[in-house]
C-alpha positions as CSV (number, residue, x, y, z in Angstrom):
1,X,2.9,-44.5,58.4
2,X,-0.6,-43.1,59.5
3,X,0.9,-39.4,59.4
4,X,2.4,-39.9,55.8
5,X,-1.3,-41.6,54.3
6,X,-3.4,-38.2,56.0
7,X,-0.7,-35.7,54.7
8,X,-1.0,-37.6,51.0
9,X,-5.0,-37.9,51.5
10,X,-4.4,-33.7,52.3
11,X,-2.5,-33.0,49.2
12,X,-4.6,-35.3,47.3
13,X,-7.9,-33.4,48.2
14,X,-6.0,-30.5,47.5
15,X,-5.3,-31.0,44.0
16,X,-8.7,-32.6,43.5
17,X,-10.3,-29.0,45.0
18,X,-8.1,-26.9,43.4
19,X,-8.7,-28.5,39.6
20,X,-12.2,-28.3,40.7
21,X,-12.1,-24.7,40.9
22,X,-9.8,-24.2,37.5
23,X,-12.4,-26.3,35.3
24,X,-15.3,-24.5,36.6
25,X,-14.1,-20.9,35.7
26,X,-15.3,-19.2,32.8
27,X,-12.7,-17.7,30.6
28,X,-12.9,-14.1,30.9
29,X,-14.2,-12.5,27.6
30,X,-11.8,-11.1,24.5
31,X,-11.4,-7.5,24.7
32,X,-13.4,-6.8,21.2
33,X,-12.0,-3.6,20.7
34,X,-8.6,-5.8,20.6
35,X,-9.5,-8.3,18.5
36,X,-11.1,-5.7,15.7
37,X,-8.0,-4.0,15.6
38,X,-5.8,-7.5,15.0
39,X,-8.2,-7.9,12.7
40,X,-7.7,-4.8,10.6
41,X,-4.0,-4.9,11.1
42,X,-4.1,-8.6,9.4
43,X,-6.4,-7.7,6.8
44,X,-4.4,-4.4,5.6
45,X,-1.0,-5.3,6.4
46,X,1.0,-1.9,5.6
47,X,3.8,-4.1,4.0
48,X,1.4,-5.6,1.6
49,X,0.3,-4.4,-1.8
50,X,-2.7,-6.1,-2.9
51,X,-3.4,-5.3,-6.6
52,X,-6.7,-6.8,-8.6
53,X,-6.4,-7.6,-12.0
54,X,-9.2,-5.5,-13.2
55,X,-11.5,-6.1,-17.0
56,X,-11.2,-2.9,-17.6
57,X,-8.1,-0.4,-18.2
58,X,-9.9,2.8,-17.1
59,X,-13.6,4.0,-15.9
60,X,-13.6,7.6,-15.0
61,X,-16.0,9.1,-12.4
62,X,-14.8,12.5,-12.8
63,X,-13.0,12.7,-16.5
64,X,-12.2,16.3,-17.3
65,X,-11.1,17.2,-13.5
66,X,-8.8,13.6,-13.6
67,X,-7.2,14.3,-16.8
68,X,-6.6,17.7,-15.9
69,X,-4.7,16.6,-12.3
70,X,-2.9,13.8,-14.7
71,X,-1.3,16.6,-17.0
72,X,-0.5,18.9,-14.1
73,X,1.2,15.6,-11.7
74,X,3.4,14.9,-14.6
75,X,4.2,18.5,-15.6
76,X,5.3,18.7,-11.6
77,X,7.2,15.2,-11.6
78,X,9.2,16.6,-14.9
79,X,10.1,19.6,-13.0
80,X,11.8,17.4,-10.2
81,X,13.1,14.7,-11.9
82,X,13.4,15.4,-15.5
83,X,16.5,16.7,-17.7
84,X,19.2,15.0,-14.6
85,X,17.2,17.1,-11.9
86,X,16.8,13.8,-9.9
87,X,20.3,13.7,-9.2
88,X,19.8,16.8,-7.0
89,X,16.3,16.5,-5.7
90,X,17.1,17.7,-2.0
91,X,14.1,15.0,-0.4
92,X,14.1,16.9,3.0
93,X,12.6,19.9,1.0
94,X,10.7,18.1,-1.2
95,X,8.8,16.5,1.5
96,X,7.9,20.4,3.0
97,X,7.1,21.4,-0.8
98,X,3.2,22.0,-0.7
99,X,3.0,21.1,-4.6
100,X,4.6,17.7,-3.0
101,X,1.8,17.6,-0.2
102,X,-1.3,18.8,-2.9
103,X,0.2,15.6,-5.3
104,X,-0.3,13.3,-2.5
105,X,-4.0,14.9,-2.1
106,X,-5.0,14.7,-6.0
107,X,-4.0,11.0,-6.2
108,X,-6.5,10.2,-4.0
109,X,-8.6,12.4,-4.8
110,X,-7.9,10.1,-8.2
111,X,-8.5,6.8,-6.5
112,X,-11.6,7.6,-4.5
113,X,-13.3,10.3,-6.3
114,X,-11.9,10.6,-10.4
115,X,-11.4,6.8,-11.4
116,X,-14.4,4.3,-11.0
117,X,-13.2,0.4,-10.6
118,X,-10.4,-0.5,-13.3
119,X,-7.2,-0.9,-13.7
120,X,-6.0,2.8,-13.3
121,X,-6.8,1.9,-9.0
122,X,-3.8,-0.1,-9.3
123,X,-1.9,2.7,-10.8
124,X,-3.1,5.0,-7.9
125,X,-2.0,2.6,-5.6
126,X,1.4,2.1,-6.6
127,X,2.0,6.0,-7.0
128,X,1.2,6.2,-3.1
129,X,3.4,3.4,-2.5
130,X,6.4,5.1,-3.9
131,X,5.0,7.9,-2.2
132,X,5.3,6.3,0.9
133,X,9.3,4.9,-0.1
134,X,10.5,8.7,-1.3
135,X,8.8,9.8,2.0
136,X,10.4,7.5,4.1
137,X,13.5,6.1,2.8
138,X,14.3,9.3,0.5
139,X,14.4,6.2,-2.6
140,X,15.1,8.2,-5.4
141,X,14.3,5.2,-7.7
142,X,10.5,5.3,-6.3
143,X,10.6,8.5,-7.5
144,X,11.1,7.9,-10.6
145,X,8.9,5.1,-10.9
146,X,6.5,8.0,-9.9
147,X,7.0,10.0,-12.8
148,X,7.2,7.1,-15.0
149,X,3.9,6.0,-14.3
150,X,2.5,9.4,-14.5
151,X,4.2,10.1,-17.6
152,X,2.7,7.2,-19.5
153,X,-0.7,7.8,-17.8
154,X,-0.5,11.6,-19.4
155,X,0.4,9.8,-23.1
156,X,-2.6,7.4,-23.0
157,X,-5.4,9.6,-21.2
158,X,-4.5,13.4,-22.4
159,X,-2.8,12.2,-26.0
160,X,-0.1,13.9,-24.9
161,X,3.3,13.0,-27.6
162,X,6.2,12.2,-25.8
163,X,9.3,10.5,-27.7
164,X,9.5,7.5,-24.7
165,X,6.8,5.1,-23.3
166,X,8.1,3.4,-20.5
167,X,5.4,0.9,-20.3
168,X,5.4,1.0,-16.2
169,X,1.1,1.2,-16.0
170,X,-1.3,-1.2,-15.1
171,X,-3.7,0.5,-16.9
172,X,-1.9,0.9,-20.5
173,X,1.7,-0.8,-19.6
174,X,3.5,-3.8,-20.8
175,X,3.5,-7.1,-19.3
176,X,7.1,-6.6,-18.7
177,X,7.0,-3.2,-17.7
178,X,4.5,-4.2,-15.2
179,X,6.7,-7.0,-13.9
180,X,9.2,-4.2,-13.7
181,X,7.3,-2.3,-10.5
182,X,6.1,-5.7,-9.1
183,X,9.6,-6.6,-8.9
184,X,11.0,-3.4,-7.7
185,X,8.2,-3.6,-5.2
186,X,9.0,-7.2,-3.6
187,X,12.7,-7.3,-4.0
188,X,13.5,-3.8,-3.3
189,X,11.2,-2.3,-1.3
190,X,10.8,-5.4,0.1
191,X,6.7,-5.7,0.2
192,X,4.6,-8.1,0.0
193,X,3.0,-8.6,-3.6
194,X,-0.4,-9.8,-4.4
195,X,-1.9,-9.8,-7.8
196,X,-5.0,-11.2,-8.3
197,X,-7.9,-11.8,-10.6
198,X,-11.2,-9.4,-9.6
């Protein structure tokens, strides 16, 4: 019986010692680097669109260069997509085309540098985001979606007369046609959607 008490009273002072020692360590420090990086991943999820409802349809910074790469984006989408040519569009050599590549450059160049803070950003950003879906899924529907909104941004900005409107802008679209790309970007693209106030 002795034995059995000293070899409990051993384990016993075990445990005690070896709690001891976990509650007294210091938990080692988060790797910051990693953390940042969660961080950034959370905050600009690359499934997410987040679009601000913006006072005003359109500021430029840059006005004559913007309108200018407006006209000529359209002029390039009607060559790919207009008249039935979507039908055909070959997407392996449309994503080598450098007119494809220097369209991807000038709507940037329209977000950060040519349009100040309006509604027109939200246009830029949906443009690359059907960017992004012809690129990578070869989605011929994004691709029209991409002219569309080109299209009516040429009407509006350059006054330039086409016989159809399609209404797909933030900037100068319908409430509907807006729903439209919302739509087309949540249940068919399968993004996540925010619009909200700025």
């Amino acid at each position: 019986m002795r034995r059995k008490g000293i070899v409990g009273l051993l384990i016993l002072i075990l445990v005690l010692f070896l709690g001891f020692i976990l509650l007294n360590q210091k938990p080692e420090p988060e790797n910051k680097q990693t953390t940042n990086v969660e961080k950034k991943e959370n905050k600009s999820d690359p499934n997410t669109l987040s679009f601000k409802k913006h006072q005003k349809q359109i500021t430029f910074k840059k006005e004559k260069e913007s309108k200018e790469i407006i006209a000529d984006i359209h002029s390039y989408l009607d060559n790919i997509t207009g008249f039935g040519k979507i039908e055909s569009v070959n997407f392996t050599n449309l994503k080598e085309d450098m007119e494809w590549k220097k369209l991807k450059q000038n709507i940037k160049w329209l977000k950060t540098t040519g349009f100040g803070h309006s509604e027109i950003q939200n246009d830029m950003m949906s443009a690359n985001a059907f960017i992004k879906l012809v690129d990578e899924q070869e989605d011929d529907m994004s691709l029209r979606y991409l002219h569309r909104v080109f299209h009516d941004l040429d009407i509006y900005i350059n006054n330039t007369e086409f016989p159809v409107l399609y209404g797909t802008t933030f900037a100068y679209g319908s409430v509907a046609g807006r729903k439209q790309l919302l739509d087309y970007f949540e249940y068919t693209a399968h993004y996540k959607v925010i619009y909200s106030s700025d």
